[in-house]
C-alpha positions as CSV (number, residue, x, y, z in Angstrom):
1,X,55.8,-78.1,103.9
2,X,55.2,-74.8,102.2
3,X,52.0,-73.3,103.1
4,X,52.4,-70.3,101.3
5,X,54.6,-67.3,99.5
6,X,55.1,-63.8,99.6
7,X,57.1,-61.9,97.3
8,X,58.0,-59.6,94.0
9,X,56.8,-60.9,90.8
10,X,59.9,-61.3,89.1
11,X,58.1,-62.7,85.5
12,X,54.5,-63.4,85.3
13,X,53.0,-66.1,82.6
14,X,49.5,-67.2,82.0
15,X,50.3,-70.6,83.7
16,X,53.5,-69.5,85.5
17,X,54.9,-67.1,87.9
18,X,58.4,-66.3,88.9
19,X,58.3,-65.2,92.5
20,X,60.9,-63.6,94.0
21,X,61.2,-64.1,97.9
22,X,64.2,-63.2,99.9
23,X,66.8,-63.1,97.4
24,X,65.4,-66.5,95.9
25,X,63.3,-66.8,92.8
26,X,60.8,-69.8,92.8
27,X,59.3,-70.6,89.4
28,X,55.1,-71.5,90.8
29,X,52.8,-73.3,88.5
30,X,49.9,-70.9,88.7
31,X,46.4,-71.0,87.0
32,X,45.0,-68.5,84.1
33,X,42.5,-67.5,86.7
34,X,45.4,-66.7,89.2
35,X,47.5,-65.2,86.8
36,X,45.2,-62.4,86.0
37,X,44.7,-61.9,89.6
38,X,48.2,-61.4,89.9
39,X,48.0,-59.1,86.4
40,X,47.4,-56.4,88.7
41,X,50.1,-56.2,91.5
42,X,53.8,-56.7,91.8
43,X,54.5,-57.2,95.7
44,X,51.6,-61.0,96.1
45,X,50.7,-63.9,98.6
46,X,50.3,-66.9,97.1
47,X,48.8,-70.2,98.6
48,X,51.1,-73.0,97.9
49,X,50.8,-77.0,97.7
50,X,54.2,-78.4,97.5
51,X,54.3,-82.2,95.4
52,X,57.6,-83.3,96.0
53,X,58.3,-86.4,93.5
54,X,61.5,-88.2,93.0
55,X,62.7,-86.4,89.6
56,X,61.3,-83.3,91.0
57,X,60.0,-80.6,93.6
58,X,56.4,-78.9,91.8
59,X,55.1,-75.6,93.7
60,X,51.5,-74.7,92.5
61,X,50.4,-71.5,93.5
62,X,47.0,-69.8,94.5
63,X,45.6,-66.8,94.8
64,X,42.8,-67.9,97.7
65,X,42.6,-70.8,99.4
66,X,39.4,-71.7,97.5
67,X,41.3,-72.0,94.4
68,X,44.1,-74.2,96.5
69,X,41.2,-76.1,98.4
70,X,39.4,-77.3,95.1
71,X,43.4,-78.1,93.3
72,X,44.1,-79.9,96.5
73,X,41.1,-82.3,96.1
74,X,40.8,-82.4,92.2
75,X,45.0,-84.1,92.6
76,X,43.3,-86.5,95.0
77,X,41.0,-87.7,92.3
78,X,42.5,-91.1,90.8
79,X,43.7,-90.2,86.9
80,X,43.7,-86.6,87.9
81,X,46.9,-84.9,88.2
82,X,48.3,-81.3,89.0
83,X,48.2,-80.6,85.2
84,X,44.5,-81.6,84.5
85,X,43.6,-80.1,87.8
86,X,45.2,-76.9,86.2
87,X,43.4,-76.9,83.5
88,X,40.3,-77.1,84.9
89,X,40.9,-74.0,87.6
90,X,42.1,-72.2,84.3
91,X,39.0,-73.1,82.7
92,X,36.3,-72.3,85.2
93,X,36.5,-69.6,88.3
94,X,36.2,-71.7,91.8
95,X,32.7,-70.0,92.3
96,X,31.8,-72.0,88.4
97,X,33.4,-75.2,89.7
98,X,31.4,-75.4,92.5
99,X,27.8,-74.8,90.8
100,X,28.7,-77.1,87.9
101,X,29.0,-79.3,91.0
102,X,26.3,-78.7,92.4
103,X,24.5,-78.8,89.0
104,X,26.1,-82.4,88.4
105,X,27.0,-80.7,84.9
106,X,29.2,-83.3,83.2
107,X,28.8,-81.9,79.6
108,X,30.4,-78.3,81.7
109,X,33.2,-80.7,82.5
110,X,33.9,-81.8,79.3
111,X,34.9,-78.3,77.9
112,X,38.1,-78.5,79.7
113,X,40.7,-79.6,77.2
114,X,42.2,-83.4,78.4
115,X,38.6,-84.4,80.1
116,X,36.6,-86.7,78.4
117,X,33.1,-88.6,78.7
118,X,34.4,-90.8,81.4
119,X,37.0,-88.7,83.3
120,X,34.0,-86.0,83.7
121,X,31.8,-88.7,85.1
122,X,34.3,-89.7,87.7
123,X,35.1,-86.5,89.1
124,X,31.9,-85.2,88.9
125,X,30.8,-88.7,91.2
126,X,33.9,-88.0,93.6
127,X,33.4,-84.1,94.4
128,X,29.9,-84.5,94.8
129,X,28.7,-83.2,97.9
130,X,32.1,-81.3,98.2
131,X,31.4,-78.4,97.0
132,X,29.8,-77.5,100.6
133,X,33.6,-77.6,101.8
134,X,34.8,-75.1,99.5
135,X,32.6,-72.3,100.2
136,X,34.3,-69.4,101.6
137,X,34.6,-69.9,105.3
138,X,32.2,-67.5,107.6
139,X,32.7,-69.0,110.6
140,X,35.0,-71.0,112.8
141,X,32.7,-74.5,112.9
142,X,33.3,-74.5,109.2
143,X,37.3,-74.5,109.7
144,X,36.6,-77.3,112.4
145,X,34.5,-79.4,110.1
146,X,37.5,-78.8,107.2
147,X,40.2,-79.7,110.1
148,X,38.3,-83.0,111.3
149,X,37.7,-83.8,107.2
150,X,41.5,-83.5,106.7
151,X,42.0,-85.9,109.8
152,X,39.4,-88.4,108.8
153,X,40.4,-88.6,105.0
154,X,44.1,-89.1,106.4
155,X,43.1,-92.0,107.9
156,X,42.0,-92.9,104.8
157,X,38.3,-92.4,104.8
158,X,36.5,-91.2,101.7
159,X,34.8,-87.8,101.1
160,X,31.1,-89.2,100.1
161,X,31.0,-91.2,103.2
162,X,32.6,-88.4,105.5
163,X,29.7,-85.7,104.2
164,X,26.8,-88.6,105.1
165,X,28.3,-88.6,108.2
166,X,28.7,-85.0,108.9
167,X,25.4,-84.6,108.5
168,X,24.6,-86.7,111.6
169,X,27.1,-84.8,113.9
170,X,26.2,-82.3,116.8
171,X,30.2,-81.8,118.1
172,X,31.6,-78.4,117.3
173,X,35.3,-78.8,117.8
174,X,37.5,-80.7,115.5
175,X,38.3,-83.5,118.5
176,X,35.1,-84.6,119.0
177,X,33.8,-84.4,115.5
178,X,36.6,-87.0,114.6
179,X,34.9,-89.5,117.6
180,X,31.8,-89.0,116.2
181,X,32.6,-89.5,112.7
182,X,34.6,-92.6,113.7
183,X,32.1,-94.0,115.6
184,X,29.5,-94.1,112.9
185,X,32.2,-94.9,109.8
186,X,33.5,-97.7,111.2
């Protein structure tokens, strides 16, 4: 799995880049938010999640790994793909997302072109309580509460019942989180 990309900007589009890196140039589905970041420099790091499906191989790129952190659990929402999920990080900075969130601002949601009534509702209902996650990272506990997340919702526990249980948890390294968690979700 990719995990990220540097390189030359070879061509740069509002909703694509063309990244040149070691002699190969890989075409990055990139936000408008990203691509004015990018605007300004010609040697970038981008943060990269790789969907590999059987027709093709997608690279989406991001300028920090809030941006990718909030793509990455937007394409985990059922009915929301990669190209909705675009949308809405083209629409709104991370920083808006996650105080629309926090507002439980539906009618915010709407605005972006593709999400209606009912598709608002439903993401707004499955990132609740997420946006915590997605605030930049100040210290190592919040990595290890991202990294014992990741595990749990792997196993295929869901966000809103992995945040009530968080809540409860006195661990501080990812291990014993995940037995603590597991011990109370199941």
């Amino acid at each position: 799995m990719i995990f990220g990309l540097s390189g030359e900007i070879y061509r740069l589009e509002p909703a694509r880049v063309l990244l040149k890196v070691g002699g190969i140039v890989y075409d990055i589905a990139i936000s408008v938010q990203c691509s004015s970041h990018l605007a300004k420099e010609n040697e970038v790091f981008l943060y990269i999640t790789q969907i590999i499906r059987e027709d093709a191989h997608l690279l989406f790129g991001f300028y920090d790994e809030m941006e990718k952190g909030m793509f990455d659990r937007l394409i985990k929402i059922n009915g929301v793909g990669p190209k909705v999920a675009l949308a809405i990080l083209s629409t709104y900075e991370t920083t808006e997302i996650l105080e629309i969130i926090k507002r439980k601002d539906v009618v915010a949601l709407q605005r972006v072109p593709g999400i209606g009534a009912k598709g608002a509702g439903k993401i707004m209902v499955d990132l609740s309580g997420f946006y915590v996650d997605l605030l930049p990272r100040s210290n190592i506990l919040d990595s290890v509460y991202q990294e014992a997340r990741m595990a749990l919702e792997s196993l295929g526990f869901k966000a809103n019942s992995i945040d009530k249980v968080f809540k409860d948890i006195k661990a501080t390294n990812t291990q014993d989180i995940i037995k603590e968690a597991l011990k109370i979700l199941r």
